[in-house]
MMTF fields as JSON, N, C-alpha, C and O atoms, coordinates in Angstrom:
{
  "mmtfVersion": "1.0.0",
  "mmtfProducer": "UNKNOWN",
  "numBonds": 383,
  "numAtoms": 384,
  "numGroups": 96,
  "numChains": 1,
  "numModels": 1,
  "chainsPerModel": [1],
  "groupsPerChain": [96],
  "chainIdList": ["A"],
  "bondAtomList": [4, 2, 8, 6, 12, 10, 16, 14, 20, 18, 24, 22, 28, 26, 32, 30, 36, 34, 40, 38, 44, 42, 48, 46, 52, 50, 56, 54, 60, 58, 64, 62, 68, 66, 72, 70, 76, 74, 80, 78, 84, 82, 88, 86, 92, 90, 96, 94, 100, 98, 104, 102, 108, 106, 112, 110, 116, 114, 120, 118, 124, 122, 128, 126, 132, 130, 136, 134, 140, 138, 144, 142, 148, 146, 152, 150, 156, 154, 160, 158, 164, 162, 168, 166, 172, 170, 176, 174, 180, 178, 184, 182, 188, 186, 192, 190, 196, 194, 200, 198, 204, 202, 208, 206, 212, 210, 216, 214, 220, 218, 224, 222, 228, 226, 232, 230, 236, 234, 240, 238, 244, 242, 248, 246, 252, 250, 256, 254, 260, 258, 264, 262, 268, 266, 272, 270, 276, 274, 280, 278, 284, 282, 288, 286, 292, 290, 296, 294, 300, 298, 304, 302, 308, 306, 312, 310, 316, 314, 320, 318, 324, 322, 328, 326, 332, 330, 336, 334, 340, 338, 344, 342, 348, 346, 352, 350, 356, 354, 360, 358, 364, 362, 368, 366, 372, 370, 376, 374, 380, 378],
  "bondOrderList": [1, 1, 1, 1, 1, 1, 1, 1, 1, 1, 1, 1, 1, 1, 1, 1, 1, 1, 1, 1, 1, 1, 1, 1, 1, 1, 1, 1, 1, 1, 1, 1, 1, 1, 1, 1, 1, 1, 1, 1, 1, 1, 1, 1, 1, 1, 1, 1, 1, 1, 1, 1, 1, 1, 1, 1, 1, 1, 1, 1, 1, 1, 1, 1, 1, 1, 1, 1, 1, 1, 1, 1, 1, 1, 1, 1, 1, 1, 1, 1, 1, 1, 1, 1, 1, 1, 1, 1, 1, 1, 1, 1, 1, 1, 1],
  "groupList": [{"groupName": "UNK", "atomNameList": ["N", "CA", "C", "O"], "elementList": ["N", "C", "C", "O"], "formalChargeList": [0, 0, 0, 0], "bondAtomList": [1, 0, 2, 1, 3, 2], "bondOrderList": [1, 1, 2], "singleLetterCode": "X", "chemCompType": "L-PEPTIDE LINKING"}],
  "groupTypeList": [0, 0, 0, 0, 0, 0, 0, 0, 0, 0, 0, 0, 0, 0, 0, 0, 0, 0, 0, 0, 0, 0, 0, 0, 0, 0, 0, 0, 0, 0, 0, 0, 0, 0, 0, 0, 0, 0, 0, 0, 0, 0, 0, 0, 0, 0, 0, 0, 0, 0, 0, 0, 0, 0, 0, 0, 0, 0, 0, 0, 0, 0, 0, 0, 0, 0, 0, 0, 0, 0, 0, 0, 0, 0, 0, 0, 0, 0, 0, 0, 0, 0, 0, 0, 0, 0, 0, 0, 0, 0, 0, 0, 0, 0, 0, 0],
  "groupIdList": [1, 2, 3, 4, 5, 6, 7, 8, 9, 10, 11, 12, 13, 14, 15, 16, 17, 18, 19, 20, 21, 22, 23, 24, 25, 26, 27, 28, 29, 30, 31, 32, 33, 34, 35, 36, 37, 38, 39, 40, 41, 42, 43, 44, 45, 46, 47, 48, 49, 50, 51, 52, 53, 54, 55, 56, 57, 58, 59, 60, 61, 62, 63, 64, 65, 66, 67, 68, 69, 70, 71, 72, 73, 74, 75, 76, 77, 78, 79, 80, 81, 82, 83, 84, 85, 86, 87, 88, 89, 90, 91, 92, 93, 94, 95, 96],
  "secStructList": [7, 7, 7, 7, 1, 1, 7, 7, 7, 7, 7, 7, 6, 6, 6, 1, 1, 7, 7, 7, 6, 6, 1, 7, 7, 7, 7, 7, 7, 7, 7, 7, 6, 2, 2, 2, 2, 2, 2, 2, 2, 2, 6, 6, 7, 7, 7, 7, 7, 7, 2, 2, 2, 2, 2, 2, 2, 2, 2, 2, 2, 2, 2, 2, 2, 2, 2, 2, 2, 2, 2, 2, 2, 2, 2, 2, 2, 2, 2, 2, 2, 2, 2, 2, 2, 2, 2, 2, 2, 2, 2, 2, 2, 2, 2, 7],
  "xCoordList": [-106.44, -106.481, -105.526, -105.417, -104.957, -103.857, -104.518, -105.333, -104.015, -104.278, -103.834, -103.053, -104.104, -103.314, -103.126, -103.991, -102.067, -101.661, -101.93, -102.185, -101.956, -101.752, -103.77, -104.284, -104.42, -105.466, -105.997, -105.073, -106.99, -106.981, -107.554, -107.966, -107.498, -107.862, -108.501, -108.111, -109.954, -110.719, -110.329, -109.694, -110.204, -109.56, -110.734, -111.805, -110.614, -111.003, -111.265, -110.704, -111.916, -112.021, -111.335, -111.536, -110.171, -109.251, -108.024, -107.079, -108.241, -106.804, -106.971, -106.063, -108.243, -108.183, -108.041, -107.763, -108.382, -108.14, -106.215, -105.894, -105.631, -104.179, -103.267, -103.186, -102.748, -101.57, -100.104, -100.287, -99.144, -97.993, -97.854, -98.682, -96.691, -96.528, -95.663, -95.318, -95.53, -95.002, -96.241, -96.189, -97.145, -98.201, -98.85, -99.974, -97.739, -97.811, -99.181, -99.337, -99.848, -100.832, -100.299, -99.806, -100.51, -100.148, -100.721, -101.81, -100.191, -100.987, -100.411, -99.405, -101.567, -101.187, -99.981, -99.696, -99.665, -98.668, -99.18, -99.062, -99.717, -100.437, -99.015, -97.93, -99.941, -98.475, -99.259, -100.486, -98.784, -99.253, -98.856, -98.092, -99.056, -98.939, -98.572, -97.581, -99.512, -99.638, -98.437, -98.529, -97.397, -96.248, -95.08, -93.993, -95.503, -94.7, -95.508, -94.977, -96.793, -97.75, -97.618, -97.601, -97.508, -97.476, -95.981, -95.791, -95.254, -93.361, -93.454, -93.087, -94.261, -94.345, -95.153, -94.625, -96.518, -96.877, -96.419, -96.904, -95.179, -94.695, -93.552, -92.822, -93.156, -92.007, -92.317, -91.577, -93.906, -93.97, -93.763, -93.664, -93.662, -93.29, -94.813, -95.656, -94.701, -95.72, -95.603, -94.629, -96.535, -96.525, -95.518, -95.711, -94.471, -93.765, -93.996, -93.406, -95.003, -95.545, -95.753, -95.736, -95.978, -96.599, -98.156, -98.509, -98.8, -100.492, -100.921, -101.679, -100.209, -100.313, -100.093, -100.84, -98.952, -98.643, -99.914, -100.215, -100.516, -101.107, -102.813, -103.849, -102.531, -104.06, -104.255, -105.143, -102.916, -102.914, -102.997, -103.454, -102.42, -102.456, -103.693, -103.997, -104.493, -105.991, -106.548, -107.017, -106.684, -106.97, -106.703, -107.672, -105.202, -105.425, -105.272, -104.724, -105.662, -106.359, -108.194, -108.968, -108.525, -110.045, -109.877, -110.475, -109.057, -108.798, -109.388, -110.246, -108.528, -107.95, -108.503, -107.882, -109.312, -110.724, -111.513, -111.754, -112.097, -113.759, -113.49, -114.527, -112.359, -112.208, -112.908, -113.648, -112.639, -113.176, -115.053, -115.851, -115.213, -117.085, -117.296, -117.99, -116.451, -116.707, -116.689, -117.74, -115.745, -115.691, -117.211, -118.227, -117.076, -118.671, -119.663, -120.634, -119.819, -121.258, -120.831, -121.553, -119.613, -119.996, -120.093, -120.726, -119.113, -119.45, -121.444, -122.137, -121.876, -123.294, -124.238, -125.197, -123.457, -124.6, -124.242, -125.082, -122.814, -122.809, -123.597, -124.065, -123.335, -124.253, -125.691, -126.19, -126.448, -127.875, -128.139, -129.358, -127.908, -127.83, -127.321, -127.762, -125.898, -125.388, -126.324, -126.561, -126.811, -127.747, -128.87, -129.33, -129.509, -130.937, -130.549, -130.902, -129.787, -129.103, -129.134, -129.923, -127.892, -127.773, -128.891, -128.564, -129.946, -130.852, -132.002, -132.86, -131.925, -133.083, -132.213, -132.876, -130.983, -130.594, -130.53, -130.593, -130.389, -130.405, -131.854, -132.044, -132.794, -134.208, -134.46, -134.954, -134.074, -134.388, -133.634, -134.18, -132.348, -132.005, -132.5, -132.467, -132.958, -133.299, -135.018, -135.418, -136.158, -137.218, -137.045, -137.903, -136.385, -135.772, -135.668, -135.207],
  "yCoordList": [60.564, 59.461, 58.376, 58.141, 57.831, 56.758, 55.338, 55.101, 54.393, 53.287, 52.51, 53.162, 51.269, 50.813, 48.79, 48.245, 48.293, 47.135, 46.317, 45.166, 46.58, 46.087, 46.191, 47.251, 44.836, 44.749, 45.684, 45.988, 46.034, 46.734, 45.531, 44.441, 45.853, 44.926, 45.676, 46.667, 44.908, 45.524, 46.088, 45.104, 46.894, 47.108, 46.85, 47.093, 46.379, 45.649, 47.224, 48.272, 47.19, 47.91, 48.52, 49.663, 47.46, 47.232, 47.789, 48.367, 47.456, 47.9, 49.497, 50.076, 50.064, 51.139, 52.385, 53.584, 51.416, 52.873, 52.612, 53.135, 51.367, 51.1, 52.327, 52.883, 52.265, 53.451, 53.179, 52.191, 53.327, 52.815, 53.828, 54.706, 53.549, 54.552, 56.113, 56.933, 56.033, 57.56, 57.803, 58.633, 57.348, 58.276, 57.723, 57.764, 57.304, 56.766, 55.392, 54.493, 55.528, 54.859, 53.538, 53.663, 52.254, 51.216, 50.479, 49.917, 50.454, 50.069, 48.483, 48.254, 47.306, 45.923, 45.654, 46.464, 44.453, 44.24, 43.108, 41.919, 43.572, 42.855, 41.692, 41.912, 40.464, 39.68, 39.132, 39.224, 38.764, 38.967, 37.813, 37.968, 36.68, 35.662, 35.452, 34.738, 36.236, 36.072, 36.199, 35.8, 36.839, 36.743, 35.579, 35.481, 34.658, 33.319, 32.367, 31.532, 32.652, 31.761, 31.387, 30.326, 33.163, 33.317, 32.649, 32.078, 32.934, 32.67, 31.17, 30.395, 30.939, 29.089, 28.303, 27.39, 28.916, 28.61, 29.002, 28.697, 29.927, 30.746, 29.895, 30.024, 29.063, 27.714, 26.753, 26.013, 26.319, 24.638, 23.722, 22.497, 25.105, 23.885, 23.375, 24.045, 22.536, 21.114, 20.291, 20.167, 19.978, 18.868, 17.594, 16.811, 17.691, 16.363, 15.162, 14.205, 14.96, 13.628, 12.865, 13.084, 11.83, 10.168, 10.874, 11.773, 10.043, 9.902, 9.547, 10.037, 8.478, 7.603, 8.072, 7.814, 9.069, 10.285, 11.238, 11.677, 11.364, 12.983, 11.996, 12.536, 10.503, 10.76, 10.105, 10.139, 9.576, 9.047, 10.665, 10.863, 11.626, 12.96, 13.411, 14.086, 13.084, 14.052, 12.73, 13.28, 11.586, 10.682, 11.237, 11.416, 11.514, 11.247, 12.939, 13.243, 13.633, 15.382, 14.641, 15.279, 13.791, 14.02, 13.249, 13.86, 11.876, 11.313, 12.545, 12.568, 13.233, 14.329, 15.182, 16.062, 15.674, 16.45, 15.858, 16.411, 14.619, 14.288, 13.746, 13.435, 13.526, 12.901, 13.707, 13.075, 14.96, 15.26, 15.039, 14.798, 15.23, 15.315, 13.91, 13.903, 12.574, 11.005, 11.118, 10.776, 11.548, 11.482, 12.143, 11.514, 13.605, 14.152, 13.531, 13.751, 12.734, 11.852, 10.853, 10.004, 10.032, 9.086, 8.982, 8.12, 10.353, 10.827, 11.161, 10.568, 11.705, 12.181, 10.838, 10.699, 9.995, 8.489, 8.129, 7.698, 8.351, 7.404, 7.631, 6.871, 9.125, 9.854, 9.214, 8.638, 9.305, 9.104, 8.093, 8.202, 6.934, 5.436, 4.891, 3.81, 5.614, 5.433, 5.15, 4.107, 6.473, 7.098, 6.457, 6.33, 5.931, 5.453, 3.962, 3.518, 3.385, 2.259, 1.985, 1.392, 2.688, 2.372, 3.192, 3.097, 3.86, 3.968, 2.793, 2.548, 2.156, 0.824, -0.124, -0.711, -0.267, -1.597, -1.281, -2.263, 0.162, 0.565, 0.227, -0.474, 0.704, 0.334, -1.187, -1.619, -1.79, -3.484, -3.667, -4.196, -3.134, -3.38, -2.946, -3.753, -1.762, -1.548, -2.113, -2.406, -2.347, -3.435, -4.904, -5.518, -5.185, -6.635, -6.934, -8.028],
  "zCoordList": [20.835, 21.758, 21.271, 20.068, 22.034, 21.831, 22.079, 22.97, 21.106, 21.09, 22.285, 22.978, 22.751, 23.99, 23.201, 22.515, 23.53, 22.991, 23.945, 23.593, 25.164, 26.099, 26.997, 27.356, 27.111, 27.553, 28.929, 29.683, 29.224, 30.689, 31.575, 31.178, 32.434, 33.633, 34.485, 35.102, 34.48, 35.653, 36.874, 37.254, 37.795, 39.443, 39.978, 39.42, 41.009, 42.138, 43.342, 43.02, 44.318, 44.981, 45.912, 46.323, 46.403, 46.663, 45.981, 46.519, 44.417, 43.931, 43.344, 42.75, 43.614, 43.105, 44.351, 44.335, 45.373, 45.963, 47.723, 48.79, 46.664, 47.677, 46.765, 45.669, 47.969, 48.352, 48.738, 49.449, 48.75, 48.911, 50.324, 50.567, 51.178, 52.29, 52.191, 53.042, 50.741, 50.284, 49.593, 48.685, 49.792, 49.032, 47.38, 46.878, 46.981, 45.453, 45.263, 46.089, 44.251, 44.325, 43.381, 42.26, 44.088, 43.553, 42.316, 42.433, 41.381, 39.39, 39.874, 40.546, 39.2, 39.619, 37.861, 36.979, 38.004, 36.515, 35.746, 36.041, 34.804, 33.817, 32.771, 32.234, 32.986, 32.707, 31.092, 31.068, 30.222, 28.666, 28.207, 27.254, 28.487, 27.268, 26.516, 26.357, 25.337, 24.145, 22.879, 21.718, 23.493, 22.164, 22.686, 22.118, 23.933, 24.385, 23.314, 22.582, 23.378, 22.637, 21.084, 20.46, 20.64, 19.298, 18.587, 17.514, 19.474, 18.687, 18.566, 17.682, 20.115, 20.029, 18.537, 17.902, 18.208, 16.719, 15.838, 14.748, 15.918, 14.577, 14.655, 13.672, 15.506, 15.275, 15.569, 16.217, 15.08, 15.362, 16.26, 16.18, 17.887, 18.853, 19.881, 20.478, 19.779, 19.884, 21.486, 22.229, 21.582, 23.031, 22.482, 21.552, 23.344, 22.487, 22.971, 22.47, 24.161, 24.504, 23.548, 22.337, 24.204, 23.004, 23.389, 24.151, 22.522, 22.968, 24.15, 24.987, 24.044, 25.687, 26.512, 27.455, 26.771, 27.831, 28.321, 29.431, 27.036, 27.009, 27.644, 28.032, 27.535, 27.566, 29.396, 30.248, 29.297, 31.206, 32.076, 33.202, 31.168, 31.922, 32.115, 33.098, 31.214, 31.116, 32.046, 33.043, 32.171, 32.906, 34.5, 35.237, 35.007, 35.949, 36.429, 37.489, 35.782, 35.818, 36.0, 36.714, 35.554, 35.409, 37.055, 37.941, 37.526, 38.524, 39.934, 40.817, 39.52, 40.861, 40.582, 41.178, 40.058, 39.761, 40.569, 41.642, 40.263, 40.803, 42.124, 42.709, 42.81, 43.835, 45.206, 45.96, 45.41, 46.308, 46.271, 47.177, 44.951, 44.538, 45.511, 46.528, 44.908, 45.371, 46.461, 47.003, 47.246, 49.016, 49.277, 49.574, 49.082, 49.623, 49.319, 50.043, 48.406, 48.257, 48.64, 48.116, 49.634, 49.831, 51.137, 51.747, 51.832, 53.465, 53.308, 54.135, 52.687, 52.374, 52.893, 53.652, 52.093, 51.847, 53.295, 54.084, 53.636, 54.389, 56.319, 57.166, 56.199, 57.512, 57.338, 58.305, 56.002, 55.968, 55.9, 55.771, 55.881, 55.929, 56.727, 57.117, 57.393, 58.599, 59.774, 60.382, 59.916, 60.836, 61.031, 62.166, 59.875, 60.116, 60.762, 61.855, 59.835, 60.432, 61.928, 62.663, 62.126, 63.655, 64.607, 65.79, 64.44, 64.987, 64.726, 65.573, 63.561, 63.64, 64.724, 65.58, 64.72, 65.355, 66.765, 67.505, 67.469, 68.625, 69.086, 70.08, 68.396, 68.596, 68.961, 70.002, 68.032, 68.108, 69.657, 70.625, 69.637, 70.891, 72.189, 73.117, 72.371, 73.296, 73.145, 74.272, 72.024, 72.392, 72.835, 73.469, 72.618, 72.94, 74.137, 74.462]
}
């Protein structure tokens, strides 16, 4: 049995049973990282940002992350408070 260097990758149900139109069965292409990674620590090359760079980045990554969460809870609040709202003041209006 032969060793393999190269990781396997699950197939999908999909990728195990596509076909090309001559017949030939289509293998997906496993793309490998790891020796861009390795040459990069085996020569010391580094984020060359300032601090200040790296930390407005993770700032405005965390920014543009939670933003959609903020809108949905504040469309959320705003239907259910909305709602009761202008149904108390419709009320007053139409007892009045």
């Amino acid at each position: 049995m032969t060793s393999r260097s190269v990781p396997r990758r699950r197939q999908t149900l999909r990728e195990s049973h596509a076909v090309t139109r001559n017949g030939g069965v289509v293998t997906p292409k496993v793309i490998n990282a790891a020796p861009s990674l390795e040459k990069a620590e085996l020569y010391g090359i580094h984020d060359q940002r300032s601090t200040h760079s790296k930390l407005m980045g993770l700032a405005g990554r965390i920014f543009i992350e939670t933003i959609p969460q903020w809108l949905t809870v504040g469309v959320m609040l705003g239907l259910i408070f909305g709602g009761c709202c202008s149904n108390v003041f419709a009320l007053e209006a139409i007892v009045k």
